[in-house]
C-alpha positions as a printed NumPy array, in Angstrom:
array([[ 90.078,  37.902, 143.854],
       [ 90.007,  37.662, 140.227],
       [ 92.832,  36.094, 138.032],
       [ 93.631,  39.401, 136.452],
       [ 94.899,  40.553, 139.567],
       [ 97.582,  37.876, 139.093],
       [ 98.435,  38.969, 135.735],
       [ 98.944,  42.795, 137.262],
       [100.828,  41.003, 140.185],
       [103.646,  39.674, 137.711],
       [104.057,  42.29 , 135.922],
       [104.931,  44.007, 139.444],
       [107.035,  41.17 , 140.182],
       [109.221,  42.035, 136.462],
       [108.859,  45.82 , 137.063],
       [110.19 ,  44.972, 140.947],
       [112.811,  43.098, 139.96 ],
       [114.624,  45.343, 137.431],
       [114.22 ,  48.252, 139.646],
       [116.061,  46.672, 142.816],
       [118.306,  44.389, 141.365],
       [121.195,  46.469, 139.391],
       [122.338,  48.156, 143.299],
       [123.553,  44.726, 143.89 ],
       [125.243,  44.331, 139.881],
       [127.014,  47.626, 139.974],
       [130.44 ,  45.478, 140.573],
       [129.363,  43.135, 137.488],
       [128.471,  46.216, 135.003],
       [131.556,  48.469, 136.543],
       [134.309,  45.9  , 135.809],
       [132.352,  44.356, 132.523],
       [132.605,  47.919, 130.792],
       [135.692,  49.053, 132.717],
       [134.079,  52.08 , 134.542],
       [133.575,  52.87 , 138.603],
       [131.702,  51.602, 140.639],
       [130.554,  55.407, 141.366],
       [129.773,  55.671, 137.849],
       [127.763,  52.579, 137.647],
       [125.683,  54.011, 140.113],
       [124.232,  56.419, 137.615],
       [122.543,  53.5  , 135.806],
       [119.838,  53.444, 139.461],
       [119.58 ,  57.272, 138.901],
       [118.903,  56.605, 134.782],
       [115.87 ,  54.233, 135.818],
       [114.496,  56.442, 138.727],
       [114.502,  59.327, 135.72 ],
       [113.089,  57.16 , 133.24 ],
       [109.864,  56.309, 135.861],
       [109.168,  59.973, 137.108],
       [109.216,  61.633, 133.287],
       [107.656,  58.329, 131.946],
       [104.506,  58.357, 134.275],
       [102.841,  61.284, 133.389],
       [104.404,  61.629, 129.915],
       [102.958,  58.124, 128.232],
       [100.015,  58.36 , 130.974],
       [ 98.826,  61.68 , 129.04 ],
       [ 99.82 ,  59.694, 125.045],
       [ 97.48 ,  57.066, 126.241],
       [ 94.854,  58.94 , 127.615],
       [ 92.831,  57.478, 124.744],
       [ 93.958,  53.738, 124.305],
       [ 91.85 ,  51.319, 126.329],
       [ 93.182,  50.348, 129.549],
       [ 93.661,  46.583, 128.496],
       [ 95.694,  47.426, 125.589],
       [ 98.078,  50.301, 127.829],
       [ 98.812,  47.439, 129.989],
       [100.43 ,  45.427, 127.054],
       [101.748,  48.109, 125.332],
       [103.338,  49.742, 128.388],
       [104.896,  46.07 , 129.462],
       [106.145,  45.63 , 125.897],
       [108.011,  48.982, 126.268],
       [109.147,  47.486, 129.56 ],
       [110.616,  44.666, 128.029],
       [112.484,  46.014, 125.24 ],
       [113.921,  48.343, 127.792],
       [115.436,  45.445, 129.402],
       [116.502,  43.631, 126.143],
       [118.142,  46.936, 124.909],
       [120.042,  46.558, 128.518],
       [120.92 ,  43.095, 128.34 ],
       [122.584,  43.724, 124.701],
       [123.892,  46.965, 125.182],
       [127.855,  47.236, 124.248],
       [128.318,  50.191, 125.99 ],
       [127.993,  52.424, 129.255],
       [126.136,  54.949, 127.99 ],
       [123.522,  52.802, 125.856],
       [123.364,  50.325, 128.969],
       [122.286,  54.006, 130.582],
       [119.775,  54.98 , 127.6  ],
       [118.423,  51.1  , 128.36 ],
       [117.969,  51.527, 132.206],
       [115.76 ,  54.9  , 131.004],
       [113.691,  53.127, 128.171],
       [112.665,  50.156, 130.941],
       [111.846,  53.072, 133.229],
       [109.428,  54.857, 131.484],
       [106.689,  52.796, 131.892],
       [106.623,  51.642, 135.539],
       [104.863,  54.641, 136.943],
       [102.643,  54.702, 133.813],
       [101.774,  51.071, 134.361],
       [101.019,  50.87 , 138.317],
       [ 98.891,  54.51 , 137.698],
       [ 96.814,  52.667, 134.92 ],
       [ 96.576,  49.   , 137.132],
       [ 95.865,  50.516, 139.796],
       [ 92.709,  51.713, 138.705],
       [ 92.024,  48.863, 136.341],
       [ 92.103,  46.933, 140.081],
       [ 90.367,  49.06 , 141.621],
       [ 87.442,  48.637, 139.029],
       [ 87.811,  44.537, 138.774],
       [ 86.328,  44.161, 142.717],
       [ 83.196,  45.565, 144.589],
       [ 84.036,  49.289, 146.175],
       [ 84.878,  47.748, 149.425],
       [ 87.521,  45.843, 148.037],
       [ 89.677,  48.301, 146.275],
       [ 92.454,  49.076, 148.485],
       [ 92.621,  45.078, 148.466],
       [ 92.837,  44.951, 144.81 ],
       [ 95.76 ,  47.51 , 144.517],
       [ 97.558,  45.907, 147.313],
       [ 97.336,  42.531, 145.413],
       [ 98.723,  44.27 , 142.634],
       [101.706,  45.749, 144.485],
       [102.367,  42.096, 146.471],
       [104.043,  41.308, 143.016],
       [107.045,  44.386, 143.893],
       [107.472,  43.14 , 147.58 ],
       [107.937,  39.714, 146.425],
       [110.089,  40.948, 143.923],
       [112.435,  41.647, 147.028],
       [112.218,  38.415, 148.613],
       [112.438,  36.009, 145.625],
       [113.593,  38.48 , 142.391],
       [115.92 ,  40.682, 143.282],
       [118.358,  37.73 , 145.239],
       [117.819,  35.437, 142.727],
       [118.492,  37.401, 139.397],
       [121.999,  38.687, 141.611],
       [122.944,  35.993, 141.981],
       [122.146,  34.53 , 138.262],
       [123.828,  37.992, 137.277],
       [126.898,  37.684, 139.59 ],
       [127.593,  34.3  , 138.16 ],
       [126.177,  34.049, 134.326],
       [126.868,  38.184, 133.805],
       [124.835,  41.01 , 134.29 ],
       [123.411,  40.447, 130.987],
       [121.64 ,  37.279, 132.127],
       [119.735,  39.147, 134.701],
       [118.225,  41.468, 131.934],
       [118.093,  38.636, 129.434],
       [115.634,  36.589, 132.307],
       [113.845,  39.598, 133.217],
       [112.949,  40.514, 129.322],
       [111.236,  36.529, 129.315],
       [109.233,  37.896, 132.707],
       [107.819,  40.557, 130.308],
       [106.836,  38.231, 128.001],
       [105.129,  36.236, 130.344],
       [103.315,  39.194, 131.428],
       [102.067,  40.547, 128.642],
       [100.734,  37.   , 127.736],
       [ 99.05 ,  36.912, 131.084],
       [ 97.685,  40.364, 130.463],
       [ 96.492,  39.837, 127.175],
       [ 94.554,  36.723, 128.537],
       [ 93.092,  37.276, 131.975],
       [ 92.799,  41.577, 132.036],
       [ 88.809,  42.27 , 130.73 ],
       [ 88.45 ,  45.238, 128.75 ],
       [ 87.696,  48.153, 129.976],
       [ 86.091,  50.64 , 127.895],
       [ 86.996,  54.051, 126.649],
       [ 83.846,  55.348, 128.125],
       [ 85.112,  54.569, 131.811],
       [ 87.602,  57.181, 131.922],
       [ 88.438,  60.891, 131.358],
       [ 90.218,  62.427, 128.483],
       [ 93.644,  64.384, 128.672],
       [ 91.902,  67.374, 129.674],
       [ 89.967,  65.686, 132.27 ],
       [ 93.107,  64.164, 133.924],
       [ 95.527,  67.256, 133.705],
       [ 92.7  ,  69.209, 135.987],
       [ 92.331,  66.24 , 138.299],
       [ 96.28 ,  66.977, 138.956],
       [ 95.329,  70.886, 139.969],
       [ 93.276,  69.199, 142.863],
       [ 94.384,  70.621, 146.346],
       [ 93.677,  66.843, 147.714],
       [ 95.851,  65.283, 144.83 ],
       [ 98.791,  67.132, 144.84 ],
       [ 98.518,  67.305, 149.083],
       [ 98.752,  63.525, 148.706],
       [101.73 ,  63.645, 146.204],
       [103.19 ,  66.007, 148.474],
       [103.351,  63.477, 151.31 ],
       [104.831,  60.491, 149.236],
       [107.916,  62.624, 148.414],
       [107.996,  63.192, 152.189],
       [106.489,  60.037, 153.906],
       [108.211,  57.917, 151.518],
       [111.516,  59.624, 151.514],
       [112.087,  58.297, 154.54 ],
       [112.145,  54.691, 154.261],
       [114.855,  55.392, 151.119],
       [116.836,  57.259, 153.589],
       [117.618,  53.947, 154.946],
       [116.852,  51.787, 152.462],
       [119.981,  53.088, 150.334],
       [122.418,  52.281, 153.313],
       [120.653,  49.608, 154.739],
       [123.623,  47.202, 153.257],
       [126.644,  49.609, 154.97 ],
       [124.916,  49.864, 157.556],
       [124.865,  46.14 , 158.304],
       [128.076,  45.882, 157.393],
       [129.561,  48.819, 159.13 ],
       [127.941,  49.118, 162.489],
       [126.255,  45.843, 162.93 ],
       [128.919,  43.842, 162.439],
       [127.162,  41.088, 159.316],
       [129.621,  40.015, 156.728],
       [129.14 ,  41.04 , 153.342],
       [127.569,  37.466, 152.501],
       [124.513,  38.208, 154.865],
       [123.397,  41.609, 153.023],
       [121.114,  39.409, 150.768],
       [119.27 ,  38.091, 153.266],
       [118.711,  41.019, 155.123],
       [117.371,  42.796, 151.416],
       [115.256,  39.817, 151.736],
       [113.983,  40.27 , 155.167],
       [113.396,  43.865, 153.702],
       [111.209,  42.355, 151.58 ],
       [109.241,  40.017, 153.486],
       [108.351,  43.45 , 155.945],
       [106.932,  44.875, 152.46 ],
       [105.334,  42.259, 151.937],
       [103.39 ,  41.906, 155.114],
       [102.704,  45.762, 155.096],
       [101.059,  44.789, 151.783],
       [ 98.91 ,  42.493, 153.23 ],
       [ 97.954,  44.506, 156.059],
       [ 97.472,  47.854, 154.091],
       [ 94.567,  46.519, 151.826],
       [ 92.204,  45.361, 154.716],
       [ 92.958,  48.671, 156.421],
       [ 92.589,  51.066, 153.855],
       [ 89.144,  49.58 , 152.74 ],
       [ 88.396,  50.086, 156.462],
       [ 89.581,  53.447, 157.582],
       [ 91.819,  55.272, 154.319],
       [ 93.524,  58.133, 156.299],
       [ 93.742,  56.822, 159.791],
       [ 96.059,  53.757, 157.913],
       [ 97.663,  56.978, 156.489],
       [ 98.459,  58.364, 159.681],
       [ 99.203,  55.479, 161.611],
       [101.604,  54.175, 159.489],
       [103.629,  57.403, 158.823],
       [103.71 ,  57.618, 162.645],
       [105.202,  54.251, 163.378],
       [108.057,  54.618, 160.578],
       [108.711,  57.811, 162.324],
       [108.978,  55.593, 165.53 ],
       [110.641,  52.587, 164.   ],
       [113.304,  55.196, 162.206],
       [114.674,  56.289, 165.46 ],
       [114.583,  52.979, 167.262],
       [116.554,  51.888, 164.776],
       [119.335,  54.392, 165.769],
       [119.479,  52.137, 168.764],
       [118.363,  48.453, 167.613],
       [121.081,  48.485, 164.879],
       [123.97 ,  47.736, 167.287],
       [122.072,  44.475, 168.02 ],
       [122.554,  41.993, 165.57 ],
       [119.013,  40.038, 166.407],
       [117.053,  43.629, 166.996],
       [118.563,  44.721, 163.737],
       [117.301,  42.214, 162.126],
       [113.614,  42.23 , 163.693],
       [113.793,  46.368, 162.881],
       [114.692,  45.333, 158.917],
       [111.47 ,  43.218, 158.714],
       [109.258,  46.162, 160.54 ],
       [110.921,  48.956, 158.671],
       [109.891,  47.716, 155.48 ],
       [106.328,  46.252, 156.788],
       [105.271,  50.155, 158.246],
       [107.595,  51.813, 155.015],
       [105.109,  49.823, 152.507],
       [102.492,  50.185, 154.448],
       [102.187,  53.826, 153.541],
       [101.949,  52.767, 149.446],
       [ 98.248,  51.913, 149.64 ],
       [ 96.345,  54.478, 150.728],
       [ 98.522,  56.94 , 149.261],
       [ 97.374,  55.408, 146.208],
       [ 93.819,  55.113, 146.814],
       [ 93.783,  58.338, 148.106],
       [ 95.156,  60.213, 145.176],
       [ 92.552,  57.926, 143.146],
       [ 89.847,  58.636, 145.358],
       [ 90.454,  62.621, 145.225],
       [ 90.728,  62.442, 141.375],
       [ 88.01 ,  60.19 , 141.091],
       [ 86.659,  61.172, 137.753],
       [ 90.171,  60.63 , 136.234],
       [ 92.521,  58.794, 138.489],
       [ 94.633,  57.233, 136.109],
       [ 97.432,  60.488, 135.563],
       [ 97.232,  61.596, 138.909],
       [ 97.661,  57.618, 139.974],
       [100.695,  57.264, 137.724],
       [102.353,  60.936, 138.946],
       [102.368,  59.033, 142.477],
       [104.402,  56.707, 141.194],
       [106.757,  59.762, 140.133],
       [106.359,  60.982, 143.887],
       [107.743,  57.958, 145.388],
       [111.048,  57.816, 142.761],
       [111.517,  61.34 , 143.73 ],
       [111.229,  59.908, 147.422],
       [113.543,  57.655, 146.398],
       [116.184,  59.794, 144.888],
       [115.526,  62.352, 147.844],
       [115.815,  60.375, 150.684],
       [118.871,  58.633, 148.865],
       [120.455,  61.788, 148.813],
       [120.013,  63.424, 152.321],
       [121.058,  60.364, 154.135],
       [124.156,  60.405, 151.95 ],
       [124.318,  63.716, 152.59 ],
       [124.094,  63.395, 156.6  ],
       [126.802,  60.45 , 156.388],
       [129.115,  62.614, 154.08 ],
       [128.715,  65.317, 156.676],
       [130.748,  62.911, 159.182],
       [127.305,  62.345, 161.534],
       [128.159,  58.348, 161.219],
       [126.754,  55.326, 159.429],
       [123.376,  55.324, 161.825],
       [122.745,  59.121, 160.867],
       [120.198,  58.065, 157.736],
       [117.346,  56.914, 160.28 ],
       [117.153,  60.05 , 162.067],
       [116.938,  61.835, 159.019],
       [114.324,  59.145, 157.87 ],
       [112.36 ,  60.048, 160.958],
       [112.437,  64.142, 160.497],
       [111.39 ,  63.353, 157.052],
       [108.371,  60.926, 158.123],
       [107.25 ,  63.786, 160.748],
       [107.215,  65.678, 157.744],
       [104.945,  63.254, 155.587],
       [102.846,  63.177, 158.842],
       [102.525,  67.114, 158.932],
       [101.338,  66.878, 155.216],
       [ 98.518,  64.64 , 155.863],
       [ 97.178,  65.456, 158.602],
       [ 96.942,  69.611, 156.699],
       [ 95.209,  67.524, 154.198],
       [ 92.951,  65.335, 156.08 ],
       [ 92.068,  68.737, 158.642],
       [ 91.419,  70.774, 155.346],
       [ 89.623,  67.84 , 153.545],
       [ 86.747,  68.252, 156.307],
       [ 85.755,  71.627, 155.989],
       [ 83.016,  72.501, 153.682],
       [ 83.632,  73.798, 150.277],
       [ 81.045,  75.44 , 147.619],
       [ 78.359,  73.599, 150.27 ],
       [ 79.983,  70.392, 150.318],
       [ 82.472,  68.214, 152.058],
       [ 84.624,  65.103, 151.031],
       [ 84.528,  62.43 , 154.117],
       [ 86.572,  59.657, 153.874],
       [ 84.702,  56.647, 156.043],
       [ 85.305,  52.731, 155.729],
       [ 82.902,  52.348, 152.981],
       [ 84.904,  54.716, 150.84 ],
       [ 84.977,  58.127, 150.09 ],
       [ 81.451,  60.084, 149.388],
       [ 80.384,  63.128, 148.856],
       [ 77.54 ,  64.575, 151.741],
       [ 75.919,  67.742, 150.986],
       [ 75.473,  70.251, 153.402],
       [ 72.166,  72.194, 153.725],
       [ 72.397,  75.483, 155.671]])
């Protein structure tokens, strides 16, 4: 693999890190600028806003800037983010912070991913982008635990203070190891705004907010959950986060290979077994050693839906991926928020600690439905031609008769 991959991969591991890490500093940043814990919540929501009207908002400004230089400019803009955060003396510019860092992470995975996807043979892309995304999930082994605990002990300040040098280091590593890629290689605005009006595209969109919703569903009560019905202490919630991550992680792994092979039957497959996973959950979570195993496999077949969701949206918009690659990145923070909300919503509603994973699971069904409309639609001809997705990639076969 080539070494810019590793320079895309730490940038991931920076974006990663700052994304996950303030759930467990909402103490720190409640009692440091005397506010609620409640109310230090908002600072997640201010990020998750910053990503889904950043990606397609500086995608579309730099429609014209070479690839190369996006990268650095959008991880620049990433790292003042956190450095406004870090020195911010008050709630709501801490909350105008959290936005700024925000805005670029969709932007910046959209525009990698296709940079990635252009640095290795055609057989290899799905690898590529999951090389790129191994910097997030490690992000949740080594990142997010870490910078807590620096933050829990040094003040929340440190964490952003740490996580600003990371985006130095990145852009350095960018600026060194990324080739250029010319102008010539991709679409203009025009050319990426009508890529977004394909059926295919937004069907795949569609099923991140759905598919994806469902791991969050969980995800955001994973910790109670533990807690609550499994009977962990409080002390052990960072190691299960961890074990979190090392299932992402492995779902990364497994997800390139797979995707290169067969795109949607990876798709299907691994929407089906969160579905399955989600509601033996329900049951393992009352077990502290199946708990545990089910952490680890939620997050391998939750991340294992992130690749070829991405490669399909860049396969279907082919001619000018990098918008409709950066709006998935908006799908899955509106997964996020979504799936936040409705297992909230389902534990608020007095259906127990455990109700998230079923809802998880009606919501995975749901991604399922989507992409199996898409992949059934995808096959029939249209205007004399058909799109057929096969292990070598996706190519267009025309039909004579």
């Amino acid at each position: 693999m080539p070494l810019a991959l590793l320079a895309l991969a730490v940038s991931a591991f920076g974006i990663g890190t700052t994304e996950f890490v303030m759930m467990g500093l909402l103490p720190n940043v409640a009692n440091d600028l005397d506010t609620s814990v409640p109310t230090a919540g908002y600072l997640v929501s201010a990020y998750a806003i910053g990503v889904v009207v950043g990606a397609p908002l500086l995608t579309a400004l730099g429609s014209r800037i070479p690839r190369k230089r996006m990268l650095v400019l959008l991880m620049a803009l990433f790292t003042v983010g956190n450095l406004a955060s870090a020195l911010a003396p008050s709630f709501g510019l801490l909350i105008a912070g959290r936005v700024l860092a925000g805005l670029p992470h969709g932007a910046f995975f959209g525009v990698g991913a296709v940079v990635a996807a252009r640095l290795v043979s055609e057989d290899r892309r799905a690898r590529a982008v999951a090389t790129m995304f191994l910097g997030l999930t490690i992000a949740n082994i080594v990142g997010v635990p870490v910078a807590t605990l620096l933050g829990q002990n040094l003040g929340w300040r440190a964490t952003f203070l740490v996580v600003s040098a990371i985006g130095v280091v990145a852009m350095a590593a960018l600026a060194r190891l990324v080739p250029r890629v010319s102008l010539e290689q991709h679409g203009g605005l025009r050319q990426e705004l009508g890529a977004l009006r394909d059926r295919q595209v937004l069907l795949g969109l569609l099923t991140a907010v759905f598919g994806f919703a469902g791991v969050f569903a969980v995800y955001s009560y994973l910790a109670s959950m533990m807690t609550e019905v499994t009977g962990f202490g409080e002390s052990t919630v960072t190691l299960v986060l961890a074990l979190f991550g090392i299932g992402m992680t492995l779902g990364a792994l497994v997800a390139g290979p797979l995707t290169d092979r067969a795109l949607r039957p990876t798709l299907y497959g691994s929407l089906a077994a969160l579905a399955v996973v989600l509601v033996l959950f329900d049951f393992t979570v009352h077990v502290k050693w199946a708990a545990l195993v089910s952490v680890v496999v939620l997050g391998a077949v939750g991340f294992m839906t992130t690749t070829p969701l991405q490669m399909l949206v860049m396969n279907k918009a082919k001619h000018a991926p990098t918008l409709a690659s950066a709006s998935n990145h908006s799908a899955f923070n509106l997964a996020n928020a979504g799936g936040a909300w409705l297992g909230g919503a389902a534990i608020a509603a007095g259906w127990g600690w455990t109700s998230p994973t079923l809802v998880g699971a009606v919501l995975a069904v749901i991604g399922l439905a989507i992409a199996l409309i898409a992949g059934v639609s995808d096959r029939a001809p249209v205007g004399g031609s058909r799109v057929v997705a096969s292990g070598e990639g996706v190519r267009r076969l025309s039909e004579v008769g």
